[in-house]
C-alpha positions in Angstrom: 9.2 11.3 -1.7 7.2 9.8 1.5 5.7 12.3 3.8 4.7 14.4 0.7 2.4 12.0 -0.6 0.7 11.3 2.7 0.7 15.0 3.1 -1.4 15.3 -0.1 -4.3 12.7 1.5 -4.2 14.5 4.2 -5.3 17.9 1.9 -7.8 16.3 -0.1 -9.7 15.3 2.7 -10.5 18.6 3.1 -12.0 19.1 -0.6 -13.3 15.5 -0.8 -14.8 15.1 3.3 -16.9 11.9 2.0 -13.3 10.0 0.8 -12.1 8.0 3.7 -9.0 8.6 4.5 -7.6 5.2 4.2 -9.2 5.3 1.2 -6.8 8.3 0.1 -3.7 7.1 1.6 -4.1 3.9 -0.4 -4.5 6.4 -3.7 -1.8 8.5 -3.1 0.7 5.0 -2.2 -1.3 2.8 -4.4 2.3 2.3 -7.2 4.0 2.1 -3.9 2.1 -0.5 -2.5 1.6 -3.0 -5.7 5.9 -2.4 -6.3 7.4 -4.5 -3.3 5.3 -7.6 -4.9 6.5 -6.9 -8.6 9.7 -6.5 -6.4 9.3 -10.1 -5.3 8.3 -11.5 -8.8 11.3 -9.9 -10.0 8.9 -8.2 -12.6 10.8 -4.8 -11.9 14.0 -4.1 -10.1 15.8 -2.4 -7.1 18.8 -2.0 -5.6 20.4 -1.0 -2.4 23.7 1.6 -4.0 24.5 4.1 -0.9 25.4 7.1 -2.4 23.4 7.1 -5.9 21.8 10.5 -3.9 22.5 12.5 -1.2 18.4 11.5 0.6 18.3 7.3 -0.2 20.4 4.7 -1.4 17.5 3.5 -3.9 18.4 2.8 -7.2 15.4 2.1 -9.1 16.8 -0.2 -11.8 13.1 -1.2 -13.4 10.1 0.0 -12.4 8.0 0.8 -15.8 4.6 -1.2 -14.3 4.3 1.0 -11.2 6.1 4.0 -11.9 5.8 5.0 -15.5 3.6 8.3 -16.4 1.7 5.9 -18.5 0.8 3.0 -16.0 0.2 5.9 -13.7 -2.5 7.3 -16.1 -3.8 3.2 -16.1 -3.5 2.4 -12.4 -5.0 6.1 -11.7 -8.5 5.2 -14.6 -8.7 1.9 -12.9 -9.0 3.2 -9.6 -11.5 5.8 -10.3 -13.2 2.7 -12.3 -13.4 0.8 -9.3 -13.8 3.6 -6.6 -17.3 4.1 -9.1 -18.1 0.7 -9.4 -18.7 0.4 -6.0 -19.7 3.9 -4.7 -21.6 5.2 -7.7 -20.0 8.6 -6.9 -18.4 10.0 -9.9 -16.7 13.4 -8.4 -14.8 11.4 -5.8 -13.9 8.6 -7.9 -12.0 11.3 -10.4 -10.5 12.5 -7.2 -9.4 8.8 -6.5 -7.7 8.5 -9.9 -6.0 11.9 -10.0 -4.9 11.2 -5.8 -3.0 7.8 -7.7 -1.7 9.9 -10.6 -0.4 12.6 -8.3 2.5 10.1 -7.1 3.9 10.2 -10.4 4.6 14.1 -10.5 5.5 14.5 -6.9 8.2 11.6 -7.6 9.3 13.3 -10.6 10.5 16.6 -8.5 12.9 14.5 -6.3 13.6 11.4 -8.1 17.0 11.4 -10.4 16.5 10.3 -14.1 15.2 7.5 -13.4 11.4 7.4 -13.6 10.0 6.0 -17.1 7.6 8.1 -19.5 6.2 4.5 -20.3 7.2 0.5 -20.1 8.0 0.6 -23.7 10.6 3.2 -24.3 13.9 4.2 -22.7 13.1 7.5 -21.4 13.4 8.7 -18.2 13.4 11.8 -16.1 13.9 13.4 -12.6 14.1 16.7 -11.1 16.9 15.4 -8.7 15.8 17.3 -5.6 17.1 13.7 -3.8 20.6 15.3 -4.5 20.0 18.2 -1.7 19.2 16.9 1.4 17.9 20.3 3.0 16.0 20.9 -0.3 13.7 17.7 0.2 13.6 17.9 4.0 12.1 21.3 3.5 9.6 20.2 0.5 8.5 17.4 2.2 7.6 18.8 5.6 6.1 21.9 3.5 3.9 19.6 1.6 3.3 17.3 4.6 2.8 20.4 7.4 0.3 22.2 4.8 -2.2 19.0 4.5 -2.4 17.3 7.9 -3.2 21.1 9.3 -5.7 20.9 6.2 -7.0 17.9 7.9 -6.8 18.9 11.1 -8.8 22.3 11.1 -11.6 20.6 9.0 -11.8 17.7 10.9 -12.7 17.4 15.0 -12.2 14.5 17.5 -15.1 12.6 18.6 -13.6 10.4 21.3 -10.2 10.8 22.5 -8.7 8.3 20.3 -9.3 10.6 17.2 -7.3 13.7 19.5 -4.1 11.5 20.6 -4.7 8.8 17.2 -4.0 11.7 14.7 -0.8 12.8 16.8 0.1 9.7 16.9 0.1 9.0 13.2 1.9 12.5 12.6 4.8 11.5 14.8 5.1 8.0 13.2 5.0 9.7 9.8 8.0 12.0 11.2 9.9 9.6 12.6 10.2 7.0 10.1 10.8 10.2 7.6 13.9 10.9 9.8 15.0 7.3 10.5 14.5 6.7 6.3 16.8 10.1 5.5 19.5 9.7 8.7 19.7 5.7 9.7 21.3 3.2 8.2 20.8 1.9 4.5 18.8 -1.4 4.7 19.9 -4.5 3.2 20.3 -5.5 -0.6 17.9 -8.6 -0.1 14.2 -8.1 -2.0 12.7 -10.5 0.5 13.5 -8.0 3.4 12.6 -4.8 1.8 9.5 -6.7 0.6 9.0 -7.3 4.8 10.0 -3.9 5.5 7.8 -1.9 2.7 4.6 -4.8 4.0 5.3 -3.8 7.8 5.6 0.0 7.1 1.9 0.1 4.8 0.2 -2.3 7.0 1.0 0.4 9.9 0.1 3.6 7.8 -2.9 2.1 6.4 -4.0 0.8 10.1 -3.3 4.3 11.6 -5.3 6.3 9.2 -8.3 4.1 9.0 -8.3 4.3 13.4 -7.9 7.9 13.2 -10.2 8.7 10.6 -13.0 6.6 12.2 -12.4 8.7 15.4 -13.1 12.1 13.4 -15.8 13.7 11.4 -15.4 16.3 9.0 -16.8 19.8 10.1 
């Protein structure tokens, strides 16, 4: 999944006005964004097999340290530690930790068997909604559409740049959805996917935080 999660920040943001949005975006993508290093340290595992599903030609070989329901429970307490630590707010910081938990179970609907209950066993599981491509197109933009209007009607523009900036970031989002479903498979190197995944968060993260400083919540 990729727009769902996004789509999820966007939601919150209505219940929890005083997260920033970067600040949920990083939650919800937090396992995503600490996976292309462990990539690079060869610490866990992927490779490029077109075909393994109908949707993307990942096949997540080892990835217990970011995407196991127990390090998600871990990484998701840590967060809300720190998130406290530094805000003193404990409502948003359980909504912090539960925002990086959430990637777990909305990866579980679409992923195939391969997602580990914890680094120390075998087991896996996966819905397999990757195996239907209109099934995930239509999940996705369901779970994306539903929170950026969330965000949208309970947020308002106080320059221009938070009108055309939150467009903006919706049709990136779309786009790269599209291109990541329809274009070609990327290459079997770790180095460029490690480029690829940087480039892509550095973008996302950048968007949000320029967006959400151009809008308040009403």
């Amino acid at each position: 999944m990729f727009i769902g999660h996004y789509g999820l920040a966007f939601g919150v943001k209505k219940a929890a006005p005083q997260i920033s949005l970067l600040t949920l975006f990083v939650a919800v993508e937090f396992v995503d964004i600490l996976w292309p290093f462990l990539l690079l340290l060869n610490v866990e595992q992927v490779k490029v097999t077109p075909g393994i599903t109908v949707v993307t030609p990942f096949d997540f070989v080892h990835y217990p340290y970011t995407h196991s329901l127990l390090m998600g429970i871990v990484w998701g307490l840590l967060s809300a530690f720190v998130y406290w630590f530094f805000k003193k707010d404990v409502k948003s910081a359980v909504i912090v930790g539960l925002a990086v938990l959430s990637h777990w179970f909305l990866d579980l609907v679409v992923h195939i068997a391969d997602l580990p209950l914890t680094p120390f066993t075998s087991t896996k599981v996966g819905m397999g909604l990757w195996n239907s491509l209109e099934a995930t197109v239509i999940l996705e933009l369901i779970i994306f559409g539903i929170g950026a209007y969330l965000y949208y009607r309970n947020t308002k523009a106080i320059s221009n740049k938070g009108k055309w900036g939150f467009w903006l970031l919706v049709a990136f989002f779309l786009l790269t959805d599209f291109y990541n479903m329809f274009g070609p498979p990327p290459e079997n190197s770790i180095p460029m996917l490690f480029v690829s995944f940087a480039v892509l968060q550095l973008i996302v993260l950048s968007l949000a935080h320029f967006v959400d400083k151009n809008r308040a919540s009403i």
